[in-house]
C-alpha positions in Angstrom: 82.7 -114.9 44.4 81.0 -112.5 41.5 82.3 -114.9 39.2 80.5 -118.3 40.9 76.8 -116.7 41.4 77.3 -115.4 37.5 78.2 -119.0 36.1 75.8 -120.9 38.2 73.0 -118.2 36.9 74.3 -118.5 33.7 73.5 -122.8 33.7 70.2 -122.1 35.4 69.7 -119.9 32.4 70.8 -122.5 29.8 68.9 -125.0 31.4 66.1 -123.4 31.5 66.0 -122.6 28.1 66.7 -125.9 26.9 63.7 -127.5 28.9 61.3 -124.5 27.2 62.2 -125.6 24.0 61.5 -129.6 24.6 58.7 -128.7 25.8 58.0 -127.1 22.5 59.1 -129.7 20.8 57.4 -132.1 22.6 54.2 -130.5 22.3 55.1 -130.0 18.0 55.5 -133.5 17.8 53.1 -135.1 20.0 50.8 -132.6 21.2 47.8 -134.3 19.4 44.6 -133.7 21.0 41.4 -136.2 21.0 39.8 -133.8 19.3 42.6 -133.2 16.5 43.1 -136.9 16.0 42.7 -138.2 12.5 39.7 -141.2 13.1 40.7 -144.5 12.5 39.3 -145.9 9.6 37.2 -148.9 9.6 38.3 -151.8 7.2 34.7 -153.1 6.3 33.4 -149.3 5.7 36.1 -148.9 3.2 35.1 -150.0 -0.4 36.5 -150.2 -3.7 35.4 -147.9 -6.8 33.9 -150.2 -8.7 32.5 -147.6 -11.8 35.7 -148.0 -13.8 
């Protein structure tokens, strides 16, 4: 009966684990904030360098 509580403590464990580090992940690849976000550039702001 040792055996049972140790392996289902063991998966709670490992699935634990595995949902810390998608969170991680998650927040490594898409944890951009508003205030991190790169602003959109405007198409008519933009101009071409002209003094060559």
């Amino acid at each position: 009966m040792r055996n049972v509580f140790l392996l289902i403590f063991g998966w709670g464990a490992f699935i634990y684990a595995g949902m810390v580090a998608l969170y991680f992940l998650a927040r490594a690849l898409w944890g951009t904030d508003d205030g991190q976000a790169v602003p959109e550039v405007d198409n008519d702001t933009v101009r071409p360098e002209t003094s060559a």
